[in-house]
N, C-alpha and C positions, 0 to 999 in steps of 0.2 A: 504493500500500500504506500502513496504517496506521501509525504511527511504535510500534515496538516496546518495551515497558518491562514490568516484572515486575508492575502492577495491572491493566493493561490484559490483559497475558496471563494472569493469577489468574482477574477476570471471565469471561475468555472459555472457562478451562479448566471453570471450576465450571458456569458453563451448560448445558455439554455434558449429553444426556440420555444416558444410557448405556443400549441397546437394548432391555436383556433387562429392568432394571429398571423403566424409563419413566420415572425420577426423575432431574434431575440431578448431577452428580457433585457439588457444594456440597450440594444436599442431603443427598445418601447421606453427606456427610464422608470423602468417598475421596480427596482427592489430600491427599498425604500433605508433599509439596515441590515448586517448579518454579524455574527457574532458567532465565536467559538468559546468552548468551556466545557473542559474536562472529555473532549473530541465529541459533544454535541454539536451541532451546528444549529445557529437558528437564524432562520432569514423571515425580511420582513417584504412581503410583496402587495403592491399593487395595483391593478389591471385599472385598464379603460373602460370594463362590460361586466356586466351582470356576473356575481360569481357565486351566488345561491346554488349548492346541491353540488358542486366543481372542484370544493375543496380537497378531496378524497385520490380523486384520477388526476389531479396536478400533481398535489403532493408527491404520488408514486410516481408519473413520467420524473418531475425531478431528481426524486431519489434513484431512476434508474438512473439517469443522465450523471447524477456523479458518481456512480458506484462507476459506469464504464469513464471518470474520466481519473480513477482511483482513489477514490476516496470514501472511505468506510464511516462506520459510524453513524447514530443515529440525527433525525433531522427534525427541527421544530419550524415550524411554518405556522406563519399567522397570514392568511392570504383576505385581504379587501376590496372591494372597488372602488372609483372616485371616477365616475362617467362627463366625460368632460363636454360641454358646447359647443358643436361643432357650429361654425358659422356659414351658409353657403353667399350667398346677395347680401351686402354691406346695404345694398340700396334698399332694400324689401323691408317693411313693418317688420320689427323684430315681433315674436311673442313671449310677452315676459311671462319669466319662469319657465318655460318650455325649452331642453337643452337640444334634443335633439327632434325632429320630423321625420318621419321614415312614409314615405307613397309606396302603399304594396298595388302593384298594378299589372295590368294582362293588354292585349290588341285586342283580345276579345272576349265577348261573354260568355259564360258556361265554361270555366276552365276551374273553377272552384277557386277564385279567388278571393271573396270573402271571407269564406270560411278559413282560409290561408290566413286572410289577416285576423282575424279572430283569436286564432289559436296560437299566432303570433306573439300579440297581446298578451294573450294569458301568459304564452311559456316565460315572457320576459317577467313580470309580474311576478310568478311562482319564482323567479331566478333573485327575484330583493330589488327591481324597481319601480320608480312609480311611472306609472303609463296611459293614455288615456286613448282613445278610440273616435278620431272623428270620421263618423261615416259622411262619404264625398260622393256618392252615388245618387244624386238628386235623384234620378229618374226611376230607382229600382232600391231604395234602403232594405237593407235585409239586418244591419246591426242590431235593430229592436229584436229581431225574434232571436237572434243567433246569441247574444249574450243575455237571454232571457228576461227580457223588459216591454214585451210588449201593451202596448196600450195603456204605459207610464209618461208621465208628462214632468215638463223639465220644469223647476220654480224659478222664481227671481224674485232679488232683493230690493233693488233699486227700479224697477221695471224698465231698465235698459237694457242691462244683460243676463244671461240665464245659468245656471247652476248645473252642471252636468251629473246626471244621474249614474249611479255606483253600482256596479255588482261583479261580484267576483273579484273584489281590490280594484275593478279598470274604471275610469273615469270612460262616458260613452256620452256622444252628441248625434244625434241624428236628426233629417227633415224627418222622419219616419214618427217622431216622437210628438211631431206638430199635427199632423195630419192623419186620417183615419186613415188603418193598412192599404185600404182596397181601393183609394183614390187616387186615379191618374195624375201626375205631374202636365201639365200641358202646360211647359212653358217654354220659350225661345229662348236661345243661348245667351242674352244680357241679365236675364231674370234668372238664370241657374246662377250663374256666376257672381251676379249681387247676393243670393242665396246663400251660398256657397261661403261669399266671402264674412256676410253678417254671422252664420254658425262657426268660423273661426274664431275669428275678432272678438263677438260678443259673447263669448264661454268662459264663465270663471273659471279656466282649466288650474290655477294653482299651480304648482310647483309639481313638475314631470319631469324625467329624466330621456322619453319618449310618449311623442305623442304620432301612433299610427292612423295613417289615414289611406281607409278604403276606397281608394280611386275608382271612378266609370271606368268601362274599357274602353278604348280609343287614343285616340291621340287630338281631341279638339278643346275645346271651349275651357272648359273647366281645367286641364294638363294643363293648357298654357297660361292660365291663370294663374294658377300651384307653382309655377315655375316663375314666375314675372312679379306675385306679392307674396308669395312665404318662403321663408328659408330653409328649402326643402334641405336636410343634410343626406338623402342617399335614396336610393327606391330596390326594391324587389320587384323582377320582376316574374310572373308565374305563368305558366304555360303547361299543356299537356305535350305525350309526344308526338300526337297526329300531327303530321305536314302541314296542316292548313292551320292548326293553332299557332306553331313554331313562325311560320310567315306573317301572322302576326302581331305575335311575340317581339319578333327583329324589330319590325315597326314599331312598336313600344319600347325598345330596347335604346335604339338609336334615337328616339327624341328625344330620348334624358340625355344620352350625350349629345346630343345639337346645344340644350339649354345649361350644359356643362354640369348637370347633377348625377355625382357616383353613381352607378350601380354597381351594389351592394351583391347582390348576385342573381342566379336563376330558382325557381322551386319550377322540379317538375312533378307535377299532381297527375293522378290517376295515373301512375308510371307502372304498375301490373296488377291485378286481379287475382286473388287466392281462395280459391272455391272453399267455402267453410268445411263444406261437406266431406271430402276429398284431400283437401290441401293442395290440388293444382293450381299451376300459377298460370295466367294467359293475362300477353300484351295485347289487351284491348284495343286502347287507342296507338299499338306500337312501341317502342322499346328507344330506349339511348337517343333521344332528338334535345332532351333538353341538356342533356353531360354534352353532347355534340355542340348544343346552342352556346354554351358556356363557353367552350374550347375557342372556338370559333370567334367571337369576340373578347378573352379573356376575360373573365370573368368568373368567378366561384359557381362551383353548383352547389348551393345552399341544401339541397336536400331532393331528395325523391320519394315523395307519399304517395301511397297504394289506394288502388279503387275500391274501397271497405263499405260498404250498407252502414256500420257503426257510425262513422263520422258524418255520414249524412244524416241520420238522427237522432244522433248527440246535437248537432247544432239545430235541428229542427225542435228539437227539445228546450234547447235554450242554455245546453249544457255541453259545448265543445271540447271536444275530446282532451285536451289538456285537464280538462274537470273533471269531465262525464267518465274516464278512465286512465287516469293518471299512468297506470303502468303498466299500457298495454302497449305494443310495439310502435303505433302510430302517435302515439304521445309522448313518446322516447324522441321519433323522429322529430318532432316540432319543438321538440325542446333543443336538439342539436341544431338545427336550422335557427332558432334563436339564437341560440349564441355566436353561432357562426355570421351571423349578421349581424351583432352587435360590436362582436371583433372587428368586423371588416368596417365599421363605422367607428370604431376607435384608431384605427389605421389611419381611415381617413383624414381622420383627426388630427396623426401623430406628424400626416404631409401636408398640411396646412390645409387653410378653408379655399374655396374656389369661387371665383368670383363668377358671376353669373351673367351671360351675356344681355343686353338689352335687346328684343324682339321687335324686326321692324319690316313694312313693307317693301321691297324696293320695287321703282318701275324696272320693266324690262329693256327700255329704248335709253 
């Protein structure tokens, strides 16, 4: 074994890549102290991102990480987070107290992206921070039933702005909560987008560390809004792996880099079918198009969830699978894909904030 001392163990501590970020811990500027005594080691670390439930499989990667770089002996770990504000548009309304904004978004509809960001929500939440939920889906709000609030109405104190309603620890705003379920939205793209932008604004959201927003699918009215007055810090985006979602997807993919906001990574949903009965597995909608999508524009594939009956009503219930079955293998997966997006937005962090371009006509002549 290596002869122990406090630079040797400094090096070997900072080395260490930490999984989720791919950066090492010297990099990230996360160990905070370390200490030797009587050939203990004790280091003091702390992350960018959510570290509820993490502490156990760090620990161990660590301890494998110096036993291969020789060094014996037992290790004390106090691992923390301090999730930092990522800033995207210097020019955009800040929202106070709100550190980060995450857009979970798709090209198109029906790919299970709500329910993606629901259980998004949740995992980061259950990980130790606070979070809040604006659903951005003027036309189609599914937040009310999916975090189980339906047909709850938001208060206000000063009857200016409104108080966002709680469940499950998530702070949640929805139109869905102003209006009866069954009632068409029939408005034109100024009125969403004034909509839109009064249930941001006018939400006593408090003090988040992530506040998720359920984006439309597309790439119109409302995206470019989200891009041009809030400080979006990163988006998801989700896709299954049929062809024709994935070509939508791109389109969704690429307009956040037009407007210069991260993406955070890929989620491919409905990615295989496990017959209960049986335990066969069949690619439904096809196999490897969103690990492909990700390759292909670099970028993380945050995760790949299964076409499961449970998750569709768990969130029909009002109780998504991060709740509704905490330990089952599709709430394991949403809880890795949480983190791994919260790393990849502490990353972001770690390379400064990006300045957001201004959106403008030009003629053609």
């Amino acid at each position: 074994m290596q002869p122990l001392n406090e630079t040797s163990l400094r090096a070997a501590v900072d080395g260490f890549v930490e999984p989720f970020m791919g950066v090492t811990l010297g990099e990230a500027g996360a160990v905070r102290s370390l200490g030797l005594d009587d050939g203990a080691l004790s280091v003091e670390v702390i992350l960018g991102f959510p570290v509820g439930g993490y502490e156990q499989a760090f620990k161990d990667a660590l301890t494998t990480h110096l036993r291969e770089q020789g060094f014996g002996g037992s290790l004390q770990l106090n691992l923390s987070a301090s999730i930092p504000a990522f800033v995207g548009n210097r020019e955009a309304p800040a929202l106070p107290g709100i550190s980060n904004v995450v857009a979970v978004a798709s090209g198109k509809g029906g790919v299970g992206k709500s329910t993606v960001a629901a259980n998004l929500a949740l995992a980061l939440a259950s990980q130790g921070a606070r979070v809040g939920v604006l659903d951005a889906d003027i036309y189609g709000p599914s937040q009310p039933r999916m975090m189980g609030m339906s047909g709850q109405r938001p208060t206000t104190r000063d009857g200016k702005s409104f108080e966002p309603l709680i469940n499950h620890g998530v702070k949640v705003m929805s139109i869905g909560f102003l209006i009866d379920e069954e009632q068409p939205m029939v408005w034109r793209g100024p009125m969403v987008t004034q909509a839109l932008t009064q249930l941001m604004g006018e939400t006593r959201w408090g003090t988040l560390d992530y506040l998720i927003v359920d984006m439309p699918p597309g790439t119109g009215d409302i995206q470019l809004t989200m891009a041009q007055k809030v400080p979006l810090s990163g988006a998801v985006v989700v896709t299954t792996p049929q062809e024709i979602a994935l070509l939508d997807a791109r389109k969704g993919l690429m307009m956040f880099r037009k407007v210069e906001v991260p993406v955070l990574g890929v989620v491919e949903n409905m990615s295989v079918h496990v017959c209960p009965a049986c335990g066969h597995e069949s690619h439904v909608f096809g196999s490897g198009g969103g690990e492909a999508m990700a390759a292909r524009y670099d970028v993380p594939l945050l995760g790949s969830l299964p076409l499961d009956l449970r998750i569709r009503e768990q969130a029909d219930a009002g109780t998504p699978t991060v709740i509704g079955d905490p330990d089952s293998p599709p709430a394991r997966a949403y809880q890795s894909l949480a983190r791994k997006a919260a790393a990849q937005l502490a990353l972001a962090s770690l390379r400064g904030a990006v300045a957001f371009p201004k959106i403008s006509i030009e003629d053609d002549e």
